[in-house]
TORKE-228741 format. One record per residue: residue in one letter; x, y, z of N, C-alpha, C in turn. Coordinates in nm, 2 decimals. Example, Ala and Ser with C-alpha at 12.3 -4.5 7.8 and 13.67 -1.06 7.14 Angstrom:
2
- rest  n_px  n_py  n_pz  ca_px  ca_py  ca_pz  c_px  c_py  c_pz
- A  1.32  -0.57  0.78  1.23  -0.45  0.78  1.32  -0.33  0.78
- S  1.28  -0.22  0.71  1.37  -0.11  0.71  1.29  0.00  0.79
//
This chain:
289
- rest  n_px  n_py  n_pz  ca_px  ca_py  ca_pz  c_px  c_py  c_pz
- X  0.40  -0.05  -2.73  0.34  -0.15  -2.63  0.19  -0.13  -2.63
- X  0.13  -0.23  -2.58  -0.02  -0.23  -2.58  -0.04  -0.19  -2.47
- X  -0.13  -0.09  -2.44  -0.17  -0.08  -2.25  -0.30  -0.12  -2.26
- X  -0.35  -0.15  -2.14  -0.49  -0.15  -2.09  -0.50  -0.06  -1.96
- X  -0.63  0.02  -1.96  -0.59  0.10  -1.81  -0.78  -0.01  -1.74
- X  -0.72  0.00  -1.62  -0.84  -0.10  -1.51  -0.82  0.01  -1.40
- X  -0.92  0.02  -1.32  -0.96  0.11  -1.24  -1.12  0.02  -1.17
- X  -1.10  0.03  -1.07  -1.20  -0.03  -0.93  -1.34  0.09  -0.92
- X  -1.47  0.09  -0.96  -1.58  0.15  -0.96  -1.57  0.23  -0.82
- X  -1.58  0.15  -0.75  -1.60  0.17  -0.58  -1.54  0.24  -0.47
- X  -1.39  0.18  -0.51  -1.32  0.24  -0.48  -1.29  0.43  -0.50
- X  -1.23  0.43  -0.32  -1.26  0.63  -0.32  -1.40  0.67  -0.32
- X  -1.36  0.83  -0.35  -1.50  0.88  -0.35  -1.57  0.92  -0.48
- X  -1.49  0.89  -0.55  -1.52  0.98  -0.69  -1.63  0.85  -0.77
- X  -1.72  0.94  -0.85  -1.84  0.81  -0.88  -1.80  0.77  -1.08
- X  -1.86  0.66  -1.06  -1.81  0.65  -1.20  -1.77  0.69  -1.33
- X  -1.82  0.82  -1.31  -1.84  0.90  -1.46  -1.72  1.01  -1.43
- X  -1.69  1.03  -1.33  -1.58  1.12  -1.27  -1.45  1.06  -1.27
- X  -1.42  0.95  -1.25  -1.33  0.86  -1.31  -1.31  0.85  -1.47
- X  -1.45  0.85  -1.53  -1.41  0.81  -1.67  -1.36  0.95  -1.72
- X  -1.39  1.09  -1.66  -1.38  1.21  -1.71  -1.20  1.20  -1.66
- X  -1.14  1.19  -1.55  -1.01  1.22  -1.48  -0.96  1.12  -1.63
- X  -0.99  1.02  -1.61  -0.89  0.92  -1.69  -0.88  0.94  -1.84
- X  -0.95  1.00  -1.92  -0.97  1.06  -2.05  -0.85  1.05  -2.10
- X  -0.78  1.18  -2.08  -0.66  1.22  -2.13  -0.56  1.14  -2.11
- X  -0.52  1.09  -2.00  -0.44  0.98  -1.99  -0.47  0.85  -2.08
- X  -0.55  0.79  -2.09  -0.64  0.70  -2.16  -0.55  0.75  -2.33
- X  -0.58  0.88  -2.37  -0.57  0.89  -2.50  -0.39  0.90  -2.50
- X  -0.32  0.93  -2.45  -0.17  0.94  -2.45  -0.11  0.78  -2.42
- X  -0.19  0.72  -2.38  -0.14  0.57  -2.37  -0.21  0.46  -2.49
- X  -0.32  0.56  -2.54  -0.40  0.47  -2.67  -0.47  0.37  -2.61
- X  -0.52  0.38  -2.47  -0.59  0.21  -2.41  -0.69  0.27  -2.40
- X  -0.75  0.14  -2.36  -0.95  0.15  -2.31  -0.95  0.16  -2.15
- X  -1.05  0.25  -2.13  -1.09  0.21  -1.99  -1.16  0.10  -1.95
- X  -1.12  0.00  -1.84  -1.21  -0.11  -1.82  -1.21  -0.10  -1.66
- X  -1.30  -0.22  -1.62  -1.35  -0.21  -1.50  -1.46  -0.13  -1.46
- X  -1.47  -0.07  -1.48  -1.61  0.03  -1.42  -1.77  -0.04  -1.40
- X  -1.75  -0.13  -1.51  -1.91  -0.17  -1.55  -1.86  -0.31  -1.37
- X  -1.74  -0.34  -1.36  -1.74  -0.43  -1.24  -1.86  -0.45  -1.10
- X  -1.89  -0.52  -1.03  -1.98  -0.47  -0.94  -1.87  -0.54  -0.81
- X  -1.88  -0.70  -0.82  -1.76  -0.72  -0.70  -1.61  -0.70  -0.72
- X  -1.54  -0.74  -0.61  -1.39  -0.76  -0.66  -1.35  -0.84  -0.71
- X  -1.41  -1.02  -0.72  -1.42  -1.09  -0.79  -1.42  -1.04  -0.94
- X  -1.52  -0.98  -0.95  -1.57  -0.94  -1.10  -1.40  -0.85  -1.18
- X  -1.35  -0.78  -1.05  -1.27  -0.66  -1.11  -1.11  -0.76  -1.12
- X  -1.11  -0.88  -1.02  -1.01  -0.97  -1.08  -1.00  -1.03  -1.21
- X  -1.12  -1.08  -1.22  -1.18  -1.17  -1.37  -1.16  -1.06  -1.47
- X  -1.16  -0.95  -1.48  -1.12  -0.87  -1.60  -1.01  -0.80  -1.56
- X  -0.93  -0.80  -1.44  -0.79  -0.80  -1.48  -0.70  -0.93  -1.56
- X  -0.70  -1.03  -1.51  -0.69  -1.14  -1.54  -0.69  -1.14  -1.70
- X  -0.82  -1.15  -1.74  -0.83  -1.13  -1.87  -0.74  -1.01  -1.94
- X  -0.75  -0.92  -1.93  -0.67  -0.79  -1.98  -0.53  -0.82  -1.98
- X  -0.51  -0.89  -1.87  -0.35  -0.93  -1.86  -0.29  -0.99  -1.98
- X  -0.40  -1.08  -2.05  -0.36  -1.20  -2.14  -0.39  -1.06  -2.27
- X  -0.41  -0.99  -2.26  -0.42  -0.90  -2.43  -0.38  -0.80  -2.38
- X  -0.25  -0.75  -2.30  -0.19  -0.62  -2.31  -0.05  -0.66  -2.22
- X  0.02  -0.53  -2.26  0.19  -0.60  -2.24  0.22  -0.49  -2.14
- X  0.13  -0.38  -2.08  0.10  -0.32  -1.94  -0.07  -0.28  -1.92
- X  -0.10  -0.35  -1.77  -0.16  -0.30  -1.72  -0.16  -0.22  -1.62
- X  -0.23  -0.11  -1.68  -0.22  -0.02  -1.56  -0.33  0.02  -1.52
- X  -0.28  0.06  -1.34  -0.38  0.04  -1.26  -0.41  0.18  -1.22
- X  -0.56  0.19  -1.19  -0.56  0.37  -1.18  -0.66  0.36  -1.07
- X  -0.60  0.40  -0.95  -0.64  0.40  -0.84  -0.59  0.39  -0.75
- X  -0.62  0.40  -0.57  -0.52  0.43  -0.49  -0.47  0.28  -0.46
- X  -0.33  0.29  -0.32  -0.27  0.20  -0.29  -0.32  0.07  -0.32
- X  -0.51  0.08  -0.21  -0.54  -0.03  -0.22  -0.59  -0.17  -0.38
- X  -0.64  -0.05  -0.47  -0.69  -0.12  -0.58  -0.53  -0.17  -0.64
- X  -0.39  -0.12  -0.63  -0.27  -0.18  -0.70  -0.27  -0.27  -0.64
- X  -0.26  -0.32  -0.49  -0.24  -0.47  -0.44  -0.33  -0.53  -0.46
- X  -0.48  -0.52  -0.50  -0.57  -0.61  -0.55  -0.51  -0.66  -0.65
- X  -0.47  -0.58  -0.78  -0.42  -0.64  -0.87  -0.36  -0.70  -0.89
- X  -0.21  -0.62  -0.86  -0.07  -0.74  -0.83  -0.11  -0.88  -0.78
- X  -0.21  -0.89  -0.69  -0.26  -1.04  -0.66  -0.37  -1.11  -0.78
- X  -0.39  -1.01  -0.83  -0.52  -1.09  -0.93  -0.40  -1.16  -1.05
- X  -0.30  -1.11  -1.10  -0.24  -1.13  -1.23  -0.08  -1.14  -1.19
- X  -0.06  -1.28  -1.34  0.07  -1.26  -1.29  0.16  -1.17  -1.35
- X  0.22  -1.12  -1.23  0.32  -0.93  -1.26  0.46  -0.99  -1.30
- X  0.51  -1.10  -1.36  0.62  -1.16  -1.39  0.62  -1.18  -1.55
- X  0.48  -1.18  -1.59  0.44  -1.20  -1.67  0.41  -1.08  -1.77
- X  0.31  -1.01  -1.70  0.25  -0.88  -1.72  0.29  -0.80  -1.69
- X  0.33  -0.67  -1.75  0.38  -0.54  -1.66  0.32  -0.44  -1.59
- X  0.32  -0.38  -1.48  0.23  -0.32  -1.41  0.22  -0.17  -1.42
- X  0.11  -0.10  -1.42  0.25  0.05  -1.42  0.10  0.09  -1.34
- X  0.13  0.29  -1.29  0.03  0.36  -1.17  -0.06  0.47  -1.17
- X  -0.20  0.45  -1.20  -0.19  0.61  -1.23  -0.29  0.59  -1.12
- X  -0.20  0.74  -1.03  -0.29  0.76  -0.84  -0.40  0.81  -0.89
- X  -0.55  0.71  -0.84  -0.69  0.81  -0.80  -0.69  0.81  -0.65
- X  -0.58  0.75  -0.55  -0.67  0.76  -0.43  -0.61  0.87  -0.34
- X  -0.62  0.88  -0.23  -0.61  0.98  -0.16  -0.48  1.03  -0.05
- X  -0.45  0.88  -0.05  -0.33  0.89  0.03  -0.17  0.88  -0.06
- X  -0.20  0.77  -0.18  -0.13  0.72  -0.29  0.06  0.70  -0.22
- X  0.06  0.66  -0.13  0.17  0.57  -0.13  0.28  0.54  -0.19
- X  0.22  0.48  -0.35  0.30  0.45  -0.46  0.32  0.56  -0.53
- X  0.25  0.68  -0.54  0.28  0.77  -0.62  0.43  0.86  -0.54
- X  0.40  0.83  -0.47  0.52  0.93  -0.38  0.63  0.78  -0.41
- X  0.65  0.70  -0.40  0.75  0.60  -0.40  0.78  0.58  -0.52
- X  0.75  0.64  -0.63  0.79  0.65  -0.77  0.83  0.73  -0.78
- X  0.82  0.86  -0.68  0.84  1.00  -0.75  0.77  1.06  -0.83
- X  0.66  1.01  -0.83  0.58  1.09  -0.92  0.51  1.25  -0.96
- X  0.52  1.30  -1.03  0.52  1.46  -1.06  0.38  1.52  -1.14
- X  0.37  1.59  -1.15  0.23  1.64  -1.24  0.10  1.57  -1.24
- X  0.01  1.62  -1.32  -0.14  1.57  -1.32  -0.12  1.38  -1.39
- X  -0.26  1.34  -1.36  -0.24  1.24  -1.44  -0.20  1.19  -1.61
- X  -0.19  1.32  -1.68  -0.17  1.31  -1.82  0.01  1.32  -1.80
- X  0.06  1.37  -1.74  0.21  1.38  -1.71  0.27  1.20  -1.67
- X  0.19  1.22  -1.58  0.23  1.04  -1.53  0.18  0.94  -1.67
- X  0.12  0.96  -1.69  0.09  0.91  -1.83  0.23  0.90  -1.96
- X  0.24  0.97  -1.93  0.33  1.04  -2.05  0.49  0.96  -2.00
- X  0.50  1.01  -1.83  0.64  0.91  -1.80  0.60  0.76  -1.84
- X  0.48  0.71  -1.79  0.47  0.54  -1.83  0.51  0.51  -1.94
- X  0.43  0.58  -2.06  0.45  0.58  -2.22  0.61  0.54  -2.24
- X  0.65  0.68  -2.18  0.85  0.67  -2.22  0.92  0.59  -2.08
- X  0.86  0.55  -2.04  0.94  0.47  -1.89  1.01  0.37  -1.97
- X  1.08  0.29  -1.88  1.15  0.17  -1.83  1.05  0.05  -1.81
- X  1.07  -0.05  -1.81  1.03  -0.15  -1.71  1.14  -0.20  -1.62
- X  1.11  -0.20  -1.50  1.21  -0.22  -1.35  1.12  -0.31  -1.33
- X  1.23  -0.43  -1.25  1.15  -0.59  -1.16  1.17  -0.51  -1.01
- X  1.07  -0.50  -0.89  1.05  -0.49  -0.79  1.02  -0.58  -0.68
- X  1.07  -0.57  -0.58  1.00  -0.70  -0.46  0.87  -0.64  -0.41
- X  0.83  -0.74  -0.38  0.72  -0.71  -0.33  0.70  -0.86  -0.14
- X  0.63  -0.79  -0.08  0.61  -0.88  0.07  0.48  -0.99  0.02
- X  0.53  -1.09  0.07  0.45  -1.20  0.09  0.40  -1.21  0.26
- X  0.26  -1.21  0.27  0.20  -1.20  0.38  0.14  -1.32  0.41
- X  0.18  -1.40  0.52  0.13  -1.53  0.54  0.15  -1.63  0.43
- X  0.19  -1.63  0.32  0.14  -1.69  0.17  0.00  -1.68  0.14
- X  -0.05  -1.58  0.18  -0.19  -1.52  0.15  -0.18  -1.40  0.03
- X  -0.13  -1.31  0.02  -0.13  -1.19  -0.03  0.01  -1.15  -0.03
- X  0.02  -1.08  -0.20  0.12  -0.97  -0.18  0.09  -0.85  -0.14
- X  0.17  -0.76  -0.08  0.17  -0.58  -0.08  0.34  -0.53  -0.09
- X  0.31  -0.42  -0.11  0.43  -0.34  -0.08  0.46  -0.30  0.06
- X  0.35  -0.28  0.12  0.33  -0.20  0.27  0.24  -0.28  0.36
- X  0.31  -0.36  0.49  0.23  -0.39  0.57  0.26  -0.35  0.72
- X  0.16  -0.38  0.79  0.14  -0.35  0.94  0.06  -0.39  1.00
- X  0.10  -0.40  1.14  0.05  -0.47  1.28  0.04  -0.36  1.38
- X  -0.08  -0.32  1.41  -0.09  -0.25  1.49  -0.17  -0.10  1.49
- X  -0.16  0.00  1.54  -0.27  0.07  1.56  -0.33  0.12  1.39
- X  -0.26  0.06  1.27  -0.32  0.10  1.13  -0.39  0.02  1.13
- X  -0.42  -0.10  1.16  -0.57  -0.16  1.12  -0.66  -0.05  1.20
- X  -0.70  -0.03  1.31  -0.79  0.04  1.40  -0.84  0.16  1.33
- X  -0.69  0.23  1.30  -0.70  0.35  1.16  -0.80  0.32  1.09
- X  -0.72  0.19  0.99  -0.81  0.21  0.84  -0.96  0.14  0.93
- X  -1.01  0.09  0.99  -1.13  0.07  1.04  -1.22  0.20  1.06
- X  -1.17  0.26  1.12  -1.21  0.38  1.12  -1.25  0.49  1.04
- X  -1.15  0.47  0.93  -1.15  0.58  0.86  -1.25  0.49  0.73
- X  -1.24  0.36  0.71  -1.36  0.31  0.62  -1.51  0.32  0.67
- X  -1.54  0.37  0.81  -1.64  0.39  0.87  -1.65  0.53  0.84
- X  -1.57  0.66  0.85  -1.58  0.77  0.82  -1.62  0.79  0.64
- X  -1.53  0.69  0.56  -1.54  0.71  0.41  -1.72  0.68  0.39
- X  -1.75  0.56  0.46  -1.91  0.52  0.46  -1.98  0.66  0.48
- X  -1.94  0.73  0.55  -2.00  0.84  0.55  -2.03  0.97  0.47
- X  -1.91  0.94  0.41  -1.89  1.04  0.27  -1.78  1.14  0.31
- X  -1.71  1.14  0.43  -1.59  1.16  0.47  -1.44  1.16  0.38
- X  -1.39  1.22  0.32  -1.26  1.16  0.29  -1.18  1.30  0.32
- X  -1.02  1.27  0.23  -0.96  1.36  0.27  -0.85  1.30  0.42
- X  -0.71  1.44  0.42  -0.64  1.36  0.50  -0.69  1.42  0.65
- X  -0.79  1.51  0.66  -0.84  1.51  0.77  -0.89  1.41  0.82
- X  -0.99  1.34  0.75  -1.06  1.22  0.81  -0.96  1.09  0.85
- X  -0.87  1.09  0.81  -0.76  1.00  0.81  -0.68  1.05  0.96
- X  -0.65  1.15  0.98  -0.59  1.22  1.12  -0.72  1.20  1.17
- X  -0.86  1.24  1.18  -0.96  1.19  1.26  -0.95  1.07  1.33
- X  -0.96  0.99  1.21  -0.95  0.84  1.27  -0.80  0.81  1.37
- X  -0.69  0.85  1.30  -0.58  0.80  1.40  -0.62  0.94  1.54
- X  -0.63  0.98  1.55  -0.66  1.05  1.70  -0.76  0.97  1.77
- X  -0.87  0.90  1.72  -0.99  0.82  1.82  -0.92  0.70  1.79
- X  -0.82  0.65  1.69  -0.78  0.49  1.76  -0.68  0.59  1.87
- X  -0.59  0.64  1.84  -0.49  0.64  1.97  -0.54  0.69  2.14
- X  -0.60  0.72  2.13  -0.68  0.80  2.27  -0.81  0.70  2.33
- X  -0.87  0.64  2.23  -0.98  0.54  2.26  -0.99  0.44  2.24
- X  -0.97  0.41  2.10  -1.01  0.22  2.09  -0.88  0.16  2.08
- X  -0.76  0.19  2.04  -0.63  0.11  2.05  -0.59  0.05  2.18
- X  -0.56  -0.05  2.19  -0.55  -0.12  2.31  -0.41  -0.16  2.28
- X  -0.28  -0.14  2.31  -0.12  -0.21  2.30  -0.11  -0.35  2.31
- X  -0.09  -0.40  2.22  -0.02  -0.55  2.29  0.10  -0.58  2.33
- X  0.17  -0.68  2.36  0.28  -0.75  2.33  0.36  -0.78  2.24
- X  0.44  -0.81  2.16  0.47  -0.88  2.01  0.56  -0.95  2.12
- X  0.50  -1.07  2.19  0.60  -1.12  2.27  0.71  -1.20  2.12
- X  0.73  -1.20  2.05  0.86  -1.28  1.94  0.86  -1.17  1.81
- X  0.94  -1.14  1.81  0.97  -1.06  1.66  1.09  -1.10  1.60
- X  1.10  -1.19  1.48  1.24  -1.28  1.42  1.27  -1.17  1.31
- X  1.39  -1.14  1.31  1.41  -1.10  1.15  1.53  -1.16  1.16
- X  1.48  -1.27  1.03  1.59  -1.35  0.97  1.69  -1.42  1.08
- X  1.77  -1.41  1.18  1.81  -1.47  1.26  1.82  -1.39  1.37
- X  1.76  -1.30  1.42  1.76  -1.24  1.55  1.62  -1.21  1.59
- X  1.64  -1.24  1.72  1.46  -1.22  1.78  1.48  -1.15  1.91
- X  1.36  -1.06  1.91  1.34  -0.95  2.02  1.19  -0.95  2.03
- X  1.18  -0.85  2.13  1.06  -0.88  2.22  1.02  -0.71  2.20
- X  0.85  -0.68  2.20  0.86  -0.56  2.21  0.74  -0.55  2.28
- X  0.73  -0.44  2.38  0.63  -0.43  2.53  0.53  -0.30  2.43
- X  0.45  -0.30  2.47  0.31  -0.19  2.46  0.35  -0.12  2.27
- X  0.33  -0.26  2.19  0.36  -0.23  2.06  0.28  -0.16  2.00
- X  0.31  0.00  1.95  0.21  0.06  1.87  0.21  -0.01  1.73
- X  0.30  0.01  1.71  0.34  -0.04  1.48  0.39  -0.11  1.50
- X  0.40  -0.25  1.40  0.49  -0.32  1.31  0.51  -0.26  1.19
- X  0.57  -0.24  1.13  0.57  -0.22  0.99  0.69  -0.30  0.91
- X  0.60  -0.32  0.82  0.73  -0.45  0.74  0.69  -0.40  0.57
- X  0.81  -0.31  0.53  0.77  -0.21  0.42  0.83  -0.27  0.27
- X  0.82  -0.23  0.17  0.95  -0.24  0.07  0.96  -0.06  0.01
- X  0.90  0.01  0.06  0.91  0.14  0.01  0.92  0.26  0.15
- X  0.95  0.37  0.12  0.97  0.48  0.24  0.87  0.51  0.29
- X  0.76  0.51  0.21  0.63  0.63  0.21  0.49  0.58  0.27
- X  0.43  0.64  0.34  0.27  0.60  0.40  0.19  0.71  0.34
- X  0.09  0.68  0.34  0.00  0.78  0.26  0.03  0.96  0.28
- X  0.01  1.03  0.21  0.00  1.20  0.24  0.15  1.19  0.23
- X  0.23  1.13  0.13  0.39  1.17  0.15  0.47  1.10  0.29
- X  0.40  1.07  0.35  0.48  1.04  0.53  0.62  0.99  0.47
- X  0.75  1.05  0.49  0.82  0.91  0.49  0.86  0.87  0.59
- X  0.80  0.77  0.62  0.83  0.66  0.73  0.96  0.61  0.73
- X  0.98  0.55  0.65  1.07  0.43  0.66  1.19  0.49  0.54
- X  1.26  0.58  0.59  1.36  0.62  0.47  1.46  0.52  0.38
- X  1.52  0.43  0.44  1.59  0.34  0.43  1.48  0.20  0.31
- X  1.41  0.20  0.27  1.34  0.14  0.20  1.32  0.15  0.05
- X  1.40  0.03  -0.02  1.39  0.05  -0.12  1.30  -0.05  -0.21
- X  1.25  -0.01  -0.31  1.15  -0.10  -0.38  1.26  -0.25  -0.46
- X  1.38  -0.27  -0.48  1.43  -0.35  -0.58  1.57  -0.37  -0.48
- X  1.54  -0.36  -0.36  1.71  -0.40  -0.26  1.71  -0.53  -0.22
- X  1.59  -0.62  -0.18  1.58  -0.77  -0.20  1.61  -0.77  -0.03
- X  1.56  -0.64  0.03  1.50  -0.68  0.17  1.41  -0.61  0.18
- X  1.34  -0.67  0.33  1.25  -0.65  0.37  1.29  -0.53  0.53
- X  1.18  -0.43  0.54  1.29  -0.30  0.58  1.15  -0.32  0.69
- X  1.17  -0.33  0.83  1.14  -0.40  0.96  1.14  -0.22  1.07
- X  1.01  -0.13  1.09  1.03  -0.07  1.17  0.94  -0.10  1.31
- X  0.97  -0.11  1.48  0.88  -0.15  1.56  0.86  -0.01  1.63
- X  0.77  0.02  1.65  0.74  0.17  1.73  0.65  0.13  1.84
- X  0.71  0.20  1.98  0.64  0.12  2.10  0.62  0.31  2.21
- X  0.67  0.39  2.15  0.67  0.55  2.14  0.54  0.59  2.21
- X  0.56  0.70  2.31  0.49  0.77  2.42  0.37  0.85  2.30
- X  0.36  0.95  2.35  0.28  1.04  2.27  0.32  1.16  2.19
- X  0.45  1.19  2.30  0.53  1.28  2.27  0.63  1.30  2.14
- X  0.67  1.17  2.16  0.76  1.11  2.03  0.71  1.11  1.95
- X  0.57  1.05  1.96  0.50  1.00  1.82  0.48  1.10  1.72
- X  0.44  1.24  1.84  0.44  1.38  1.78  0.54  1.39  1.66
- X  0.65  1.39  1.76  0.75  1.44  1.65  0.76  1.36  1.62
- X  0.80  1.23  1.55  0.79  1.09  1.46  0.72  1.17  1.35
- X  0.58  1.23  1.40  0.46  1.24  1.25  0.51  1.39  1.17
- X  0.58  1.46  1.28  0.64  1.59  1.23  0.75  1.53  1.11
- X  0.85  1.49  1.21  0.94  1.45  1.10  0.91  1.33  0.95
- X  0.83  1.30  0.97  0.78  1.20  0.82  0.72  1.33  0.73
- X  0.73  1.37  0.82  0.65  1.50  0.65  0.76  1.59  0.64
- X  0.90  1.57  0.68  1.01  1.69  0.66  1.10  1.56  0.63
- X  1.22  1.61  0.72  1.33  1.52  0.71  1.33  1.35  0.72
- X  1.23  1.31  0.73  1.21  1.21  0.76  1.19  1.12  0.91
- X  1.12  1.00  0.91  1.15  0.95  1.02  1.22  0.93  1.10
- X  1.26  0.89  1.19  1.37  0.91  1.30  1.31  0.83  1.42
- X  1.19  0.76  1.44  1.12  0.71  1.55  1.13  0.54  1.57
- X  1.15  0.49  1.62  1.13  0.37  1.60  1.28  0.25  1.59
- X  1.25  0.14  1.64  1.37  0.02  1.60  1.38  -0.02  1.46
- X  1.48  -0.02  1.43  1.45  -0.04  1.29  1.56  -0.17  1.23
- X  1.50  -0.23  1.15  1.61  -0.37  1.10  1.58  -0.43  0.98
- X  1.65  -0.49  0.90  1.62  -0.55  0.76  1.72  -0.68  0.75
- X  1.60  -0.76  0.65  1.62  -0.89  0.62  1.54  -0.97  0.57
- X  1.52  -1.07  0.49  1.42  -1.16  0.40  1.34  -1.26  0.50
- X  1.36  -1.22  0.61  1.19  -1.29  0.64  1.20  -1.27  0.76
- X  1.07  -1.24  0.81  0.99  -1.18  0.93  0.88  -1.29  1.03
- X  0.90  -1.30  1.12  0.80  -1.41  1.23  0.70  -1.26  1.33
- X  0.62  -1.30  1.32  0.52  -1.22  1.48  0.48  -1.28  1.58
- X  0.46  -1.34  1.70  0.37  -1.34  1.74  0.36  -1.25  1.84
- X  0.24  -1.24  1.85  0.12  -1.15  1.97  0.10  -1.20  2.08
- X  0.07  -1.13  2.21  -0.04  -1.17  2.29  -0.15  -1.16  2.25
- X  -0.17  -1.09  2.16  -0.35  -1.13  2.12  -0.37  -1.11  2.00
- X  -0.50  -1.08  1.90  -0.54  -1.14  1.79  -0.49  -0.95  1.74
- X  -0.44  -0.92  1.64  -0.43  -0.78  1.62  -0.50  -0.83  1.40
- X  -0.56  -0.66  1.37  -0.59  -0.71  1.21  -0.44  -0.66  1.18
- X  -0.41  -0.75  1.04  -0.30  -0.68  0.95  -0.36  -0.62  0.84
- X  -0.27  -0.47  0.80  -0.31  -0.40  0.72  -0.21  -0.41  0.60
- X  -0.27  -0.39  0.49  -0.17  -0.45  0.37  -0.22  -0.33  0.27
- X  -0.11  -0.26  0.27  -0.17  -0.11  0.12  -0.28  -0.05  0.15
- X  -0.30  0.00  0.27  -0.41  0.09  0.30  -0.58  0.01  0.36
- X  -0.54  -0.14  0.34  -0.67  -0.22  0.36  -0.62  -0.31  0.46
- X  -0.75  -0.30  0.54  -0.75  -0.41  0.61  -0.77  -0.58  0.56
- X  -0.66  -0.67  0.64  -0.67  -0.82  0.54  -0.76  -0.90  0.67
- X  -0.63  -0.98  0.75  -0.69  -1.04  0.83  -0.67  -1.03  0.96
- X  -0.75  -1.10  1.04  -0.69  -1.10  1.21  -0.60  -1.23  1.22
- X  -0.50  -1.20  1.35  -0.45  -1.34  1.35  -0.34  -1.32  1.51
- X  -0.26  -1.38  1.59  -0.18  -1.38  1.67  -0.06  -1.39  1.65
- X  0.01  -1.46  1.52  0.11  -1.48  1.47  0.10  -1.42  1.31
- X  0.21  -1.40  1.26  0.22  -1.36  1.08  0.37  -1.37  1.05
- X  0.37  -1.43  0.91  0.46  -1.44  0.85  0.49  -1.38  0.75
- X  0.62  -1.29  0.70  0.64  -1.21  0.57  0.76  -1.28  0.50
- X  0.82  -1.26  0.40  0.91  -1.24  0.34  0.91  -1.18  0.22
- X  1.06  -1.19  0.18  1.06  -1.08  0.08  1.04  -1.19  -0.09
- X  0.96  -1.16  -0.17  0.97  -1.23  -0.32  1.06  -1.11  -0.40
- X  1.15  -1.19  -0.49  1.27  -1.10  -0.51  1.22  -1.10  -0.67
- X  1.18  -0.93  -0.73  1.17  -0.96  -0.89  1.03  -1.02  -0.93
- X  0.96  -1.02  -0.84  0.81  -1.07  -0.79  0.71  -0.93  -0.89
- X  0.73  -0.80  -0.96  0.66  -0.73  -1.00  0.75  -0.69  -1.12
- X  0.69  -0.66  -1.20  0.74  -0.61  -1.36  0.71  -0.45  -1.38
- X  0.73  -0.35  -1.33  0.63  -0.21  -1.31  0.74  -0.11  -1.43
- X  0.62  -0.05  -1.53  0.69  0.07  -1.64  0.68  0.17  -1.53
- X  0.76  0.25  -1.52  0.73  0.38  -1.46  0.89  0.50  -1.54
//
């Protein structure tokens, strides 16, 4: 198979040349070129995924959560196969693959992998992701891109940020309507929505155990939890697992809000809105792993 490996300049903290040094080895065990680097916008870094798409039979993406959902939206993944090599910090998908050893190891499973069809969430008919949310993770990632501006990173700065949204700038709303698929409920002082297709939130969390990447639902947790819970909620995502929260599945999701909340999609903030719509695209991603 032909690879191409694409990687986001900007993205993280690591600066150009420190990328081209990490990706080296992996680069030579897959026989591809590094691209993207010379990119400056995201525009730019679509237009040469795009392109690469049409002259390689996997693209793979090397960078965290956020740069994979850039791309899965730049190219078509039905078409083109996708596969992951984690630079970012929290990496999501690498824990949702199971992924093992340094980047020349992951390299090496892509090389001898499979290709698997995966769902992936349609958000509004704006954007795919694997991972979305309503609620105190936009405030999060606000924060924590204001901390990364600073040259901040790491999973402290990430627990930084969620300790000053939860104590200071998070404000609860309503989700006065929550539909999954034919049942609707109401939920009072909503911390999370989360509407996932995988277990995992950055740093390993697993959130959402019950979450599979290729089950052809969409896996619905509401958390509306004291302080105390939440404690152990964040204990148990790094052991046994989650245990916090209402939880439900099914191919399509309704919101509305009492008020305007951002959604967060793969680690990035997308848009603000009062209402949102998901569902599940079934076989929507082509991924070697």
């Amino acid at each position: 198979m032909r690879y191409a490996i694409i990687t986001n300049p900007v993205s993280g903290s690591m600066t150009v040349d420190q990328k081209r040094s990490e990706l080296a080895k992996a680069a030579e065990v897959l026989d591809a070129e590094i691209h993207g680097l010379d990119t400056v916008t995201l525009d730019d870094l679509g237009q040469c995924a795009r392109e690469l798409a049409l002259r390689c039979d996997v693209l793979v993406v090397a960078g965290g959560d956020g740069t994979l959902s850039d791309i899965i939206n730049f190219v078509d993944t039905t078409r083109t196969a996708i596969a992951y090599l984690p630079l970012g910090t929290g990496n999501a998908m690498s824990h949702a693959l199971q992924y093992k050893g340094n980047l020349v190891d992951i390299a090496k499973r892509i090389r001898d992998g499979e290709i698997h069809e995966y769902d992936v969430i349609s958000c509004d008919e704006k954007k795919r992701g694997f991972l979305a949310s309503i609620g105190i993770d936009g405030t999060i990632m606000r924060l924590r891109d204001e901390y990364l501006a600073q040259g901040k990173t790491g999973f402290k700065t990430y627990f930084r940020a969620a300790f000053k949204a939860y104590f200071r700038e998070y404000k609860r709303p309503i989700a006065t309507m929550i539909r999954v698929d034919e049942t609707t409920f109401k939920v009072q002082n909503l911390l999370s929505l989360m509407v996932v297709k995988h277990p995992y939130y950055g740093f390993g969390m697993y959130v959402v155990p019950r979450a599979r990447l290729d089950d052809r639902q969409l896996h619905v947790l509401s958390i509306n939890s004291g302080l105390f819970m939440c404690l152990i909620g964040v204990a148990t995502s790094f052991s046994i697992g989650n245990r916090l929260g209402e939880y439900r599945t099914g191919q399509r999701v309704a919101v509305r809000l009492d008020r305007p909340l951002v959604l967060q999609i793969d680690g990035n903030n997308a848009w603000e809105a009062d209402a949102f719509t998901f569902r599940v695209l079934l076989n929507a991603v082509r991924f070697k792993c």
